[in-house]
Each structure stands twice: as C-alpha cells, then as structure tokens.
C-alpha positions as CSV (number, residue, x, y, z in Angstrom):
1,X,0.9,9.9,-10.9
2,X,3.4,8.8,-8.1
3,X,5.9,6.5,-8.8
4,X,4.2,4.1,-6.2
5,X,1.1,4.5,-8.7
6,X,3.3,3.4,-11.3
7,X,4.5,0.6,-9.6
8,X,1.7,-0.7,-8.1
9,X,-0.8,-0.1,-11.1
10,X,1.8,-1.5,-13.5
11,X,1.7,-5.0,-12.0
12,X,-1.4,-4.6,-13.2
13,X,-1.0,-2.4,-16.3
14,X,2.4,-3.5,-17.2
15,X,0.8,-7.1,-18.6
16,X,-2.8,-5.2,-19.4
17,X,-0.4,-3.4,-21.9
18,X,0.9,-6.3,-23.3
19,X,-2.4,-8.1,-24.1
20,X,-2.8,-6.2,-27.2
21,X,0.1,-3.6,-28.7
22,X,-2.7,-1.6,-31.0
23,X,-5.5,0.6,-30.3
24,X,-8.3,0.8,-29.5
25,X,-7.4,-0.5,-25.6
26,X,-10.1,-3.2,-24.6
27,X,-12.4,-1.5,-22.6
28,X,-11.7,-3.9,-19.7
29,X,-8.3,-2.0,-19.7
30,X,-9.1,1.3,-19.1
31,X,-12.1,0.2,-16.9
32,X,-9.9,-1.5,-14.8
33,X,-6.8,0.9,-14.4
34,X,-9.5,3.7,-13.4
35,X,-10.8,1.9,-10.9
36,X,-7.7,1.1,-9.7
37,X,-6.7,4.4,-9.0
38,X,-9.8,5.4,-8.1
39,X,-9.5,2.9,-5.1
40,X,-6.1,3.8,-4.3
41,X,-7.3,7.5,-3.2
42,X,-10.0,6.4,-1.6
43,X,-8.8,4.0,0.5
44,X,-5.6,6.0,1.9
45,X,-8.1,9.1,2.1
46,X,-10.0,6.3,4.7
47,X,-13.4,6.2,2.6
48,X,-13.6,2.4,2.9
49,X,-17.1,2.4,0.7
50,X,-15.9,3.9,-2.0
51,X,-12.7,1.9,-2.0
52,X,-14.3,-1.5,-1.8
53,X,-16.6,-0.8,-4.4
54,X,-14.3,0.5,-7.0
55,X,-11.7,-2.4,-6.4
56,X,-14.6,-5.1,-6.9
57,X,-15.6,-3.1,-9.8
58,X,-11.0,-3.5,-11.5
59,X,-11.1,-7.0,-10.1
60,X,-14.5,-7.7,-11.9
61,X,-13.0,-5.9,-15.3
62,X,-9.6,-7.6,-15.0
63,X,-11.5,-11.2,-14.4
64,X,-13.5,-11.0,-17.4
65,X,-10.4,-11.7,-19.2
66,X,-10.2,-15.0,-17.2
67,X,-6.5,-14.8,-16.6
68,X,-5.9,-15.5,-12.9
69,X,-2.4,-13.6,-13.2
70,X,-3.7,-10.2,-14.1
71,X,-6.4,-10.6,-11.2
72,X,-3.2,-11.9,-9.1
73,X,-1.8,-8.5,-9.9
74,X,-4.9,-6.2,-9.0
75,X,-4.4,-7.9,-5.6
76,X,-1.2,-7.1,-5.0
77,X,-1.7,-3.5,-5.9
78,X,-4.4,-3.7,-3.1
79,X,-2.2,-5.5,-0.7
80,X,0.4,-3.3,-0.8
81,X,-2.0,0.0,0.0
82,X,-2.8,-1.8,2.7
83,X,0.4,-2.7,4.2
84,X,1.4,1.3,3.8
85,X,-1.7,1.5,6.4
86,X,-0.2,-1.2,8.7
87,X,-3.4,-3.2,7.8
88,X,-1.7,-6.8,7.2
89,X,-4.1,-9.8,6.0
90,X,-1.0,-11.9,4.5
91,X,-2.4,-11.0,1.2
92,X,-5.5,-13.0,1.4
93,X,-7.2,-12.1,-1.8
94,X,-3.5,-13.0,-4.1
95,X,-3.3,-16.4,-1.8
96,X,-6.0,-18.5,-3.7
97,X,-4.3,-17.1,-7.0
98,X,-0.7,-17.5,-5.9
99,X,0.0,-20.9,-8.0
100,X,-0.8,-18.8,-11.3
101,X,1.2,-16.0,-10.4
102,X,4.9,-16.0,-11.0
103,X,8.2,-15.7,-8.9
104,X,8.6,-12.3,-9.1
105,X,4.7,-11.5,-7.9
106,X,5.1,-14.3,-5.1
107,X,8.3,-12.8,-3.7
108,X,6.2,-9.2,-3.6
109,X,3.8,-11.0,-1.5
110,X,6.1,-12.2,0.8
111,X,8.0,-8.6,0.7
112,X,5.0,-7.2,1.5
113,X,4.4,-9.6,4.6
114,X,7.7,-9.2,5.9
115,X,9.0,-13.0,4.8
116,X,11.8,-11.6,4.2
117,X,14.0,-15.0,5.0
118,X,14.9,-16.8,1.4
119,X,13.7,-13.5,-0.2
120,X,15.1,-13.4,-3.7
121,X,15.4,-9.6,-3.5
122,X,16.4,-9.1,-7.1
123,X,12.9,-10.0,-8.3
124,X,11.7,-6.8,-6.5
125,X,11.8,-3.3,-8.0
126,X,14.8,-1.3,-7.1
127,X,13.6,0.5,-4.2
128,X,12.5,-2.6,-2.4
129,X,15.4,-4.9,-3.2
130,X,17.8,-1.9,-1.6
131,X,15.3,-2.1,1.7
132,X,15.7,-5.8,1.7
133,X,19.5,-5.7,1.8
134,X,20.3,-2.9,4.2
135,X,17.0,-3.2,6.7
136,X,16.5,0.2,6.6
137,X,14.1,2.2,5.0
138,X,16.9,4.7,2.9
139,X,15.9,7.7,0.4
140,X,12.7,6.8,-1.2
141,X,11.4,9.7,-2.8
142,X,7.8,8.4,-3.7
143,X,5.4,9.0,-0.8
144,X,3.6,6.3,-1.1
145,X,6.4,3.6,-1.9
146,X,7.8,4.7,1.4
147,X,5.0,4.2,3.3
148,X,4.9,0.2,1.3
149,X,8.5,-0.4,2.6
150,X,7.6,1.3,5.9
151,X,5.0,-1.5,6.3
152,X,6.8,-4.4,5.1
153,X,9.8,-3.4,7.7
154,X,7.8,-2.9,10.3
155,X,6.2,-6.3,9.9
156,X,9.4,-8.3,9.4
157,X,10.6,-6.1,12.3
158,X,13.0,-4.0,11.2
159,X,11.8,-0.7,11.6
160,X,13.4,2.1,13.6
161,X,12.0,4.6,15.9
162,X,13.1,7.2,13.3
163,X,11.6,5.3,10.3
164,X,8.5,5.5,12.0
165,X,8.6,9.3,12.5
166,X,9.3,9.5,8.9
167,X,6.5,7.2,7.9
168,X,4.0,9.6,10.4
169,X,5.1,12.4,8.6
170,X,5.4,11.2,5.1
171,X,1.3,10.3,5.6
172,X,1.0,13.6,7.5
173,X,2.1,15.7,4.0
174,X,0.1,13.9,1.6
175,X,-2.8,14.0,4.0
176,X,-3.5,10.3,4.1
177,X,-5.6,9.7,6.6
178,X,-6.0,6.1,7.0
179,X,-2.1,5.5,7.2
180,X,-1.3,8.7,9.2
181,X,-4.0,7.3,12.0
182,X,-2.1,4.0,12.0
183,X,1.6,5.4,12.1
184,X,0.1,7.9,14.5
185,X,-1.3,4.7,16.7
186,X,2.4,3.5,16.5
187,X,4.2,6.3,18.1
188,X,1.3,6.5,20.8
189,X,2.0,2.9,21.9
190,X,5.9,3.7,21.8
191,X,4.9,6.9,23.9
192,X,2.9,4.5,26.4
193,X,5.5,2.0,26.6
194,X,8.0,4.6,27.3
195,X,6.0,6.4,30.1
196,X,5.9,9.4,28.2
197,X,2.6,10.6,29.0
198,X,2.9,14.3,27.7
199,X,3.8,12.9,24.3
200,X,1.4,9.9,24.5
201,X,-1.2,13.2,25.0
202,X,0.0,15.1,21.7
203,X,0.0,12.4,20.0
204,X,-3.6,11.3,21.2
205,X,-5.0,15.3,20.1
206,X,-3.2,14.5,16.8
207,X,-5.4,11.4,15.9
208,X,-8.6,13.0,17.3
209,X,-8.1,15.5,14.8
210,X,-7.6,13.4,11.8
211,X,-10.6,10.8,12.6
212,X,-12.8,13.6,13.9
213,X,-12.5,16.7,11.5
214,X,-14.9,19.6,12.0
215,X,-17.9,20.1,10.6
216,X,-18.1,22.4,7.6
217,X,-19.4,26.1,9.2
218,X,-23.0,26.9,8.2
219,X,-23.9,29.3,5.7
C-alpha cells in the first residue's frame, strides 16, 4: 500500500483501530477498510460505478457504528481522491459532519480546498504542512500524495507550470486515468492560452488515447 493509502485510509483506520485493541476486528472494520481501497482504485482507474458503490458500501459499514467522526473520516479519504483528479466539491459529503469532526480533520478539509489563509498547518501530516509553508509542491515520494497536494495547490493557486508537468506525469506512471485526463486538460488550456497549437495537438492525441483505449483484438 502507498503511503497516500496509508494516510488517507488511516483517517479512517487509525480511530477504526482504536475502537477495540483485541481481536477478533469487528466485521464493520475490515468491511469498511476493503471497501475503501477498493474505491480508491476504482475511482483513479475512472470506473465511477464501481467506485460509488463500494464507497456507499465503507460509508454504510462505518455508520453502523453511529459515530459521525469515523464517517467524517471516510469522507475525507474520498475528498482527497478527488482533489488529486482536480474534481473539487468543497468536501460536500464531510460538510454536514464537520461539527463532529475535530481540528485536525477540519483543517484537512480546508487543505484540501485550498483555504489555505488561517491554516493551522501543524495539524496536517508532514508532507502537507511542508506544502503549506513553502507553496510549492517539493519531494513527495508517494504518487498519490503528490497528486493530493497537486490539487490542493492548484486550487488555492499556487501551482507552477512545472508542478503541473510533474502532476501529468506522476498520473501518467501509475496509469491513473481519471487524474492523468484532468492534468492532461490542464496543460491543453495552458497550450491554448499560450497559442501553442502544435502542443495543444499532442496533448489533445494524448487524452484521446487515455479516454478512448482500443478495443481488445479478436480471437
């Protein structure tokens, strides 16, 4: 597992762990940090059926607890996959929940929607807090926490032309394809903006490709 997994899953997992220090885990646990996952891939792979249904099916494990902080959680993980796909909603699903949740999940939010001014940064993991205070996206190593604080710079606009590249590319290698066709979309309207019509052309083959792949061959 990434260490963006780990992150993500463990503002979920991290307090699923604490509810009970003995085995057997709850079934609810395990239920719910599969799912998790499970939506994770699917959603970055762009299979939006199968992501919707497996995060209803955490969110509906984690509620049966009926603690609105663990639920809080499952929708930050969700938030942030989106943000690393430029698909910002202000966290909708953790808004209703927010008053339950506590500092350190609220200032994620707001990370993750680039309300950045008033941040308390040192209630964010390490990576994030050192993107807060230098504005730049730095040496992250994890794939898919570098796409997160791609997002959450480019929405609180910050983000440099070569961040982007990196962010295109970082997508590119894991072969993500709903984040690659969004960063992709990015340098295409830089491309446009710029005049460059021969790059605005590569770029344009580049997304055809991802969001049109070839048929298998027949047998």
């Amino acid at each position: 597992m990434t260490n963006a997994s780990r992150y993500l899953l463990g503002l979920l997992t991290v307090a699923l762990a604490a509810c009970g220090s003995k085995p057997p885990q709850p079934d609810w646990q395990g239920n719910a940090y599969s799912s998790l996952q499970s939506f994770s891939a699917a959603y970055l792979s762009g299979d939006t059926r199968v992501a919707d249904v497996e995060f209803a099916r955490a969110r509906d494990a984690v509620a049966s607890t009926g603690r609105p902080d663990l639920v809080a959680r499952a929708e930050l993980m969700r938030c942030a996959t989106r943000v690393a796909s430029l698909e910002f909603d202000n966290c909708a699903g953790f808004q209703p929940l927010a008053a339950d949740a506590d500092a350190a999940e609220r200032s994620y939010s707001a990370y993750l929607n680039g309300q950045w001014q008033g941040l308390d940064s040192s209630l964010l993991p390490a990576q994030q807090r050192d993107v807060v205070s230098s504005g730049r996206l730095g040496e992250i190593q994890d794939p898919l926490s570098r796409l997160v604080a791609a997002g959450a710079l480019l929405k609180s606009g910050r983000l440099t032309p070569a961040d982007i590249t990196t962010a295109t590319e970082t997508a590119s290698a894991q072969g993500w394809r709903r984040p690659l066709l969004a960063w992709l979309g990015i340098q295409s309207q830089r491309a446009k903006a710029a005049g460059d019509s021969e790059a605005q052309a590569r770029l344009q083959r580049r997304m055809d490709l991802v969001a049109k792949p070839l048929p298998p061959p027949n047998n």
